[in-house]
MARBA-3410 file (N, C-alpha, C, O; in Angstrom, 1 decimal):
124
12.0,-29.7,14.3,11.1,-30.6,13.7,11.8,-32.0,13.5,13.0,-32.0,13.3 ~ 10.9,-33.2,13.6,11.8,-34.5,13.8,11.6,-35.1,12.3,10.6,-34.9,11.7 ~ 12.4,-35.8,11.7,12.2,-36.6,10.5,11.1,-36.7,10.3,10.7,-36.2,9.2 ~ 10.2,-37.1,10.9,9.0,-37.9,11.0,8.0,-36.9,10.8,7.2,-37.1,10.0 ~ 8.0,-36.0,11.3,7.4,-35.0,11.0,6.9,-34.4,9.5,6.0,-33.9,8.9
8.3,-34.6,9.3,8.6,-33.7,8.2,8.0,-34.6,6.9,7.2,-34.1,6.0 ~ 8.4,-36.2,6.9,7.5,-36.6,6.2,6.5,-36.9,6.0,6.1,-37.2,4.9 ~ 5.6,-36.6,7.5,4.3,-36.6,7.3,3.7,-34.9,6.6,2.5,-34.8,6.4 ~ 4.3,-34.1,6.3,4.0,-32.5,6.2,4.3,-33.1,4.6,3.3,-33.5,4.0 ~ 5.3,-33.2,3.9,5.9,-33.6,2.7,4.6,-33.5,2.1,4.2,-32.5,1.6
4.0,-34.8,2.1,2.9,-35.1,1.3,2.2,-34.3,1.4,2.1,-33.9,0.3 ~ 1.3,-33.2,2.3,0.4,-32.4,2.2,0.7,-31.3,1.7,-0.2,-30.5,1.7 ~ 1.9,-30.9,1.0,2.8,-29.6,0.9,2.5,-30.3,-0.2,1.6,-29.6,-0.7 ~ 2.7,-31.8,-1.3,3.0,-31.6,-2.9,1.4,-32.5,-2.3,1.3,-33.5,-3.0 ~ 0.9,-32.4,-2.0,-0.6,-32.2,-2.3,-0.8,-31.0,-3.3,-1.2,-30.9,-4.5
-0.3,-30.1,-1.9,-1.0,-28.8,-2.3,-0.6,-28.2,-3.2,-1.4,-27.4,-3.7 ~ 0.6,-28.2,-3.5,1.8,-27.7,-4.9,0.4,-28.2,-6.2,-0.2,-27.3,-6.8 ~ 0.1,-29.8,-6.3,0.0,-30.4,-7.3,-1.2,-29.6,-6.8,-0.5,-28.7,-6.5 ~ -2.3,-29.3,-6.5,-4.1,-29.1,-6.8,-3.7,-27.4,-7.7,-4.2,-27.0,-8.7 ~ -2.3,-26.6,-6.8,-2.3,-25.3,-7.4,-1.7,-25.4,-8.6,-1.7,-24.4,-9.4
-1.1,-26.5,-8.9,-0.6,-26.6,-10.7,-1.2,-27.3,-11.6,-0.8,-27.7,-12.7 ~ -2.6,-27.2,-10.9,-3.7,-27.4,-12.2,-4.4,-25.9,-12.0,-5.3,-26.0,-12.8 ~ -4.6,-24.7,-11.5,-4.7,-23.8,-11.7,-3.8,-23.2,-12.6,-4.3,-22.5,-13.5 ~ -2.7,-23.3,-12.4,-1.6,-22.5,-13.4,-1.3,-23.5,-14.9,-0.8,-24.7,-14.8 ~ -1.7,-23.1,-16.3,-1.5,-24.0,-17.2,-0.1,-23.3,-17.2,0.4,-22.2,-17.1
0.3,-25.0,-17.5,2.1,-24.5,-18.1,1.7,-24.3,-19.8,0.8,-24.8,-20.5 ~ 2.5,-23.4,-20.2,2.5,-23.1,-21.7,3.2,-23.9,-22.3,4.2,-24.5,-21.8 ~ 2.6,-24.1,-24.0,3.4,-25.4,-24.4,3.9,-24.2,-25.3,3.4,-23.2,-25.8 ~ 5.3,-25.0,-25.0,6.6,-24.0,-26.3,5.8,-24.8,-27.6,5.1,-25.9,-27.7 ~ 6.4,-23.5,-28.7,6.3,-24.1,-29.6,7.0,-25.0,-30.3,8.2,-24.9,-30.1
6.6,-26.1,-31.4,7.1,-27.5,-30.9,7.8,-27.7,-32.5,8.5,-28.7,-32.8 ~ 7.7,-26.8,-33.1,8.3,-26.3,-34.7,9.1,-25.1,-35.3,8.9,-24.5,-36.3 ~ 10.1,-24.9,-34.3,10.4,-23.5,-35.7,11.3,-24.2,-36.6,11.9,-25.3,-36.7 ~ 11.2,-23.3,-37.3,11.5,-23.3,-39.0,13.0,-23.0,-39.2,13.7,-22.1,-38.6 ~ 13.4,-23.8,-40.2,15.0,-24.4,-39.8,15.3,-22.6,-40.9,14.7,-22.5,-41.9
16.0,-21.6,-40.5,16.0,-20.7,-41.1,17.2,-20.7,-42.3,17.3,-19.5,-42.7 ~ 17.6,-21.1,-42.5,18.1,-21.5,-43.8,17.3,-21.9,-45.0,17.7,-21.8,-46.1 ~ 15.7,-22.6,-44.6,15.3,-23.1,-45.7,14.1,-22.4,-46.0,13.6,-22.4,-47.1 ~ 13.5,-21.8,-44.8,12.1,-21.3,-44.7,11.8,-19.8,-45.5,12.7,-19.0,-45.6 ~ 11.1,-19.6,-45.8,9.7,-18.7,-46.3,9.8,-18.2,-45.2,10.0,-18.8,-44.1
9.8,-16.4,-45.8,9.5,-15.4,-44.9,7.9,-15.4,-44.2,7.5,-14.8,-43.2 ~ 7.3,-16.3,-45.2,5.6,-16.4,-44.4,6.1,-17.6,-43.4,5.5,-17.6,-42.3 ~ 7.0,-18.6,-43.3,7.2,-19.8,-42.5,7.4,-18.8,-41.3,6.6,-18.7,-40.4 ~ 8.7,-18.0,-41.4,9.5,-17.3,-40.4,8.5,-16.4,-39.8,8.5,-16.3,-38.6 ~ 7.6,-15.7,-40.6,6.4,-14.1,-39.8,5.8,-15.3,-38.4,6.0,-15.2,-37.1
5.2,-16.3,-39.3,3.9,-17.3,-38.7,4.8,-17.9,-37.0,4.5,-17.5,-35.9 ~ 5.9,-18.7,-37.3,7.0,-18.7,-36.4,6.8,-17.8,-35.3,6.5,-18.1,-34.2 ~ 7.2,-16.6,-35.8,7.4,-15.3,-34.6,5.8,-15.2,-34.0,5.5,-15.3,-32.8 ~ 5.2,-15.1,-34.7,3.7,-15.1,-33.8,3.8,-16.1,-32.8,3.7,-15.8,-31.6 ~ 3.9,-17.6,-33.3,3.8,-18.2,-31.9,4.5,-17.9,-31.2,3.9,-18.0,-30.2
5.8,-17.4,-31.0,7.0,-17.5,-30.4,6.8,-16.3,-29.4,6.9,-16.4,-28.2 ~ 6.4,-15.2,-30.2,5.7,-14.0,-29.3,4.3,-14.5,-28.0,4.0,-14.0,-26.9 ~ 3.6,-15.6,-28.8,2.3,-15.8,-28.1,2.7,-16.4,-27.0,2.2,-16.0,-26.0 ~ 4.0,-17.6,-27.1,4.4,-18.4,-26.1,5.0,-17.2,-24.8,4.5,-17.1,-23.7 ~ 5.9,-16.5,-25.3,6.3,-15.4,-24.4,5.4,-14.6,-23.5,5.4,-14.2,-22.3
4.4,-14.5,-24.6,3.4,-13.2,-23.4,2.5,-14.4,-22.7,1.7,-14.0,-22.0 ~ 2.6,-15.9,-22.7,1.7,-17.0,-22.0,2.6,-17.4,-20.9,2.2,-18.1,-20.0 ~ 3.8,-16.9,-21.1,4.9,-17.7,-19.9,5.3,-16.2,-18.6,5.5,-16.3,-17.4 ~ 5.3,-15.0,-19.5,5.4,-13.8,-18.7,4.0,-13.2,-18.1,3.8,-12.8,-16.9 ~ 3.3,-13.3,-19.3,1.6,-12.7,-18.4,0.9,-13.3,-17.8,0.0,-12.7,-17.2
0.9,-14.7,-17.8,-0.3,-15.5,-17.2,0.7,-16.4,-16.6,0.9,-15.9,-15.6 ~ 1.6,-17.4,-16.7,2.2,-18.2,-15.9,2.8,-17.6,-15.3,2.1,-17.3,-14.3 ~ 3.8,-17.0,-15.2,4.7,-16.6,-14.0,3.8,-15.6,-12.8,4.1,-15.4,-11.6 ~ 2.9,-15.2,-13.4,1.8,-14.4,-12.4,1.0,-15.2,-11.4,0.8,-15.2,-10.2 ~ 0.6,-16.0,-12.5,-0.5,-17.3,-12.1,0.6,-18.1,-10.7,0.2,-18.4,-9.6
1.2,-18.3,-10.9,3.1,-19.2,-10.1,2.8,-18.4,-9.2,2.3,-18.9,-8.2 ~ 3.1,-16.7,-9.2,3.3,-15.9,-7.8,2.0,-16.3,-6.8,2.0,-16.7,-5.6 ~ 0.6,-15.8,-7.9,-0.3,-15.7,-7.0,-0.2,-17.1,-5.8,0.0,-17.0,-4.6 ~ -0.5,-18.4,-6.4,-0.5,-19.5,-6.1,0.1,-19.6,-4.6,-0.5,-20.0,-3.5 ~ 1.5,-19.1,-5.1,2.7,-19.3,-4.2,2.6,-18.4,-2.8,2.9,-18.8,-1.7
2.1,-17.2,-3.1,1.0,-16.6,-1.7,0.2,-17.1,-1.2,0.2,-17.3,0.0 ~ -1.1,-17.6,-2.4,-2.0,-18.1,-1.8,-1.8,-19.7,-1.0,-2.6,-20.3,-0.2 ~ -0.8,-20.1,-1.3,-0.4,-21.3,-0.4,0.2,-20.2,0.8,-0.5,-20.2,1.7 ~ 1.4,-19.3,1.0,1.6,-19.0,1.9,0.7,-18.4,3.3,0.9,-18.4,4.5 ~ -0.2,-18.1,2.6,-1.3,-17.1,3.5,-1.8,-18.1,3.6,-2.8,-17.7,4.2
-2.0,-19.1,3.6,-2.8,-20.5,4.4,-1.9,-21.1,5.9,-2.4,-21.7,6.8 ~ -0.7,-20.8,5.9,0.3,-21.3,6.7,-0.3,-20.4,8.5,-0.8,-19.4,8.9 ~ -0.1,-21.2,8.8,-0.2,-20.3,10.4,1.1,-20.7,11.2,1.6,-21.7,11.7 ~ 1.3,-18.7,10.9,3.0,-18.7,11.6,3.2,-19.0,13.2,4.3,-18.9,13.6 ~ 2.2,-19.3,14.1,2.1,-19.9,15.3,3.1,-21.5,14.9,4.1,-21.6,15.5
2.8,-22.5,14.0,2.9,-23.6,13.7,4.6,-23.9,13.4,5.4,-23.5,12.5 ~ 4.8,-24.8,14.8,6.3,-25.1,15.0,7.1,-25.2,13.8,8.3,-24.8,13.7 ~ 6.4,-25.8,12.7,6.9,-25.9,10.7,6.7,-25.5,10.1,6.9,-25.8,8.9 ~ 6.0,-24.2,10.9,5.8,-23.1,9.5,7.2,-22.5,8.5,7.0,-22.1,7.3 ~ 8.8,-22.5,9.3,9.6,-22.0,8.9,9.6,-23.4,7.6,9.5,-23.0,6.4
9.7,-24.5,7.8,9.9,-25.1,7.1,9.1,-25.6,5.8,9.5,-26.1,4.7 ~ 7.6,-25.4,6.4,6.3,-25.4,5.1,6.7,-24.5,4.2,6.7,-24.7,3.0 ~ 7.1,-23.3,4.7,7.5,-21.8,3.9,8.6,-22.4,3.1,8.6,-22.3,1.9 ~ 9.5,-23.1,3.8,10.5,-23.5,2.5,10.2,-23.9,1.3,10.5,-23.6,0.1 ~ 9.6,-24.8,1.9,8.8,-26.0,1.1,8.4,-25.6,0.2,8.6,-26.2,-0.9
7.6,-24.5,0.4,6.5,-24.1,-0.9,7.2,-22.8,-1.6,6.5,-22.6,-2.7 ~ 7.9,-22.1,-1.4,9.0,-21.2,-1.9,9.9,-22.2,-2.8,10.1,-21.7,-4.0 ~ 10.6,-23.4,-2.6,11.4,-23.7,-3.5,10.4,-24.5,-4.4,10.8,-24.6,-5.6 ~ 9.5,-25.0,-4.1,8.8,-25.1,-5.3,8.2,-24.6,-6.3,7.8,-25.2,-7.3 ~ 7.9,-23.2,-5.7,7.6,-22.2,-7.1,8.5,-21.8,-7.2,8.3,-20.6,-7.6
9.8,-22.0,-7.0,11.6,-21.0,-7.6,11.6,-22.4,-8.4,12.1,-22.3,-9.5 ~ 11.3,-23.3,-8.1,11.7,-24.8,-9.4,10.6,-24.4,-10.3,11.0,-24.1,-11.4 ~ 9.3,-24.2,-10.1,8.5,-24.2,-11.7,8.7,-23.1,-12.0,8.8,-23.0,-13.3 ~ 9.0,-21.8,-11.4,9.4,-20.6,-11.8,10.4,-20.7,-13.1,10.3,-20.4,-14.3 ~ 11.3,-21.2,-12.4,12.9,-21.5,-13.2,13.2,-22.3,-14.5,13.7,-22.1,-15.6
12.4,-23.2,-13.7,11.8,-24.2,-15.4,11.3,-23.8,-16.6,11.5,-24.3,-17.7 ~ 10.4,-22.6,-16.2,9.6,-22.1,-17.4,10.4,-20.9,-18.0,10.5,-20.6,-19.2 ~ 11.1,-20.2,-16.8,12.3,-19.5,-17.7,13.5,-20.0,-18.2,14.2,-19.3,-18.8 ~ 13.7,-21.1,-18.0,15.1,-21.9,-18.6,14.0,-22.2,-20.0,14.1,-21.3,-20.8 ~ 13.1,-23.0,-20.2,12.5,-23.2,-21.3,12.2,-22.1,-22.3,12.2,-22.3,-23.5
12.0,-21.1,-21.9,11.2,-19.7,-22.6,12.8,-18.9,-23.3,12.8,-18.0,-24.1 ~ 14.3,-19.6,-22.4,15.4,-18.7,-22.8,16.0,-19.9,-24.0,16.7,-19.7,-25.0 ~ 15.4,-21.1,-23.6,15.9,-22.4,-25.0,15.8,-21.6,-26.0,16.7,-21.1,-26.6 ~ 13.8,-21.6,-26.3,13.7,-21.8,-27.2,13.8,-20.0,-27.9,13.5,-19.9,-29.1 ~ 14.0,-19.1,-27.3,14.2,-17.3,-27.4,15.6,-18.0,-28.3,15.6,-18.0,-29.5
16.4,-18.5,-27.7,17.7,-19.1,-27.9,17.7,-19.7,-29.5,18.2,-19.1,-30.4 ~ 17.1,-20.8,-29.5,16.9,-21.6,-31.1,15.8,-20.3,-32.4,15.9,-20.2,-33.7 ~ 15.3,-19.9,-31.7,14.7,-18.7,-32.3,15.9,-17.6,-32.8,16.1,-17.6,-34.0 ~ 16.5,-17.0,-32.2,17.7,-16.5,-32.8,18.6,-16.9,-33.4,19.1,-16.2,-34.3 ~ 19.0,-17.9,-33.2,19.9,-18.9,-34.3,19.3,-18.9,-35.8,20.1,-18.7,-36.7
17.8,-19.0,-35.9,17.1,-19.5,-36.9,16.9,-18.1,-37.3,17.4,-18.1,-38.4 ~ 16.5,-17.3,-37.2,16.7,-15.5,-37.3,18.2,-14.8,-38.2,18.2,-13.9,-39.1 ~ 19.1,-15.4,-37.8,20.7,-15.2,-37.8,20.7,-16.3,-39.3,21.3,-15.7,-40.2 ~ 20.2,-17.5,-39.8,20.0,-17.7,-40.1,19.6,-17.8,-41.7,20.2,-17.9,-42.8 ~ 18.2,-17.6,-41.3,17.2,-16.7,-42.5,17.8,-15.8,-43.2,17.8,-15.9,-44.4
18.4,-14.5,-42.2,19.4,-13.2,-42.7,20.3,-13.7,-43.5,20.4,-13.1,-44.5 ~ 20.9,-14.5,-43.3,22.3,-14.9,-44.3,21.9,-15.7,-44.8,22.7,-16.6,-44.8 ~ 20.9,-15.9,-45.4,20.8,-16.5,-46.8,19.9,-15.5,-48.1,19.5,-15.5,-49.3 ~ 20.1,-14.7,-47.1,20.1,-13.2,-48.5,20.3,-12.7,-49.2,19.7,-11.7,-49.5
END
């Protein structure tokens, strides 16, 4: 495939990325936990609820929602097509980037969530 090519495919590939990532809502982390040193066991319960809700929104419905997508763009591809090896790229590393994103984000804030947990406990 020649440069030129490839740029003209580019755009139609984050076309298509961008129409299927308004199908998939990204989940919003939650944007407050509770500094666990200072917080109420009702601050810390309420906390875990979102924290749980964000989890089963980033495991049950986004990362599912990401796979389907990520077929449903592949199964549009026609493997006859000299760029199909490289469309397939294309759209494979871009659902391994939002994929990744949402698990690096989901392991932050699991992350600051245990700190604040660890926390809480020691001030008992």
């Amino acid at each position: 495939m020649t440069r030129t090519t490839a740029l003209f495919a580019l755009p139609a590939l984050l076309a298509l990325g961008a129409a299927a990532q308004a199908d998939c809502a990204y989940p919003q982390a939650p944007s407050d936990i509770p500094n666990g040193s200072k917080a109420t066991k009702d601050q810390m319960l309420a906390a875990q609820g979102e924290i749980k809700a964000y989890r089963a929104a980033v495991e049950e419905a986004y990362l599912p929602c990401l796979e389907k997508e990520k077929n449903d763009s592949l199964a549009t591809l026609d493997a006859a097509d000299p760029e199909y090896a490289t469309k397939k790229g294309a759209i494979e590393a871009i659902h391994a980037k939002k994929h990744n994103a949402a698990l690096d984000e989901l392991t932050a804030v699991a992350g600051r969530w245990s700190e604040e947990i660890k926390a809480f406990g020691a001030k008992k």
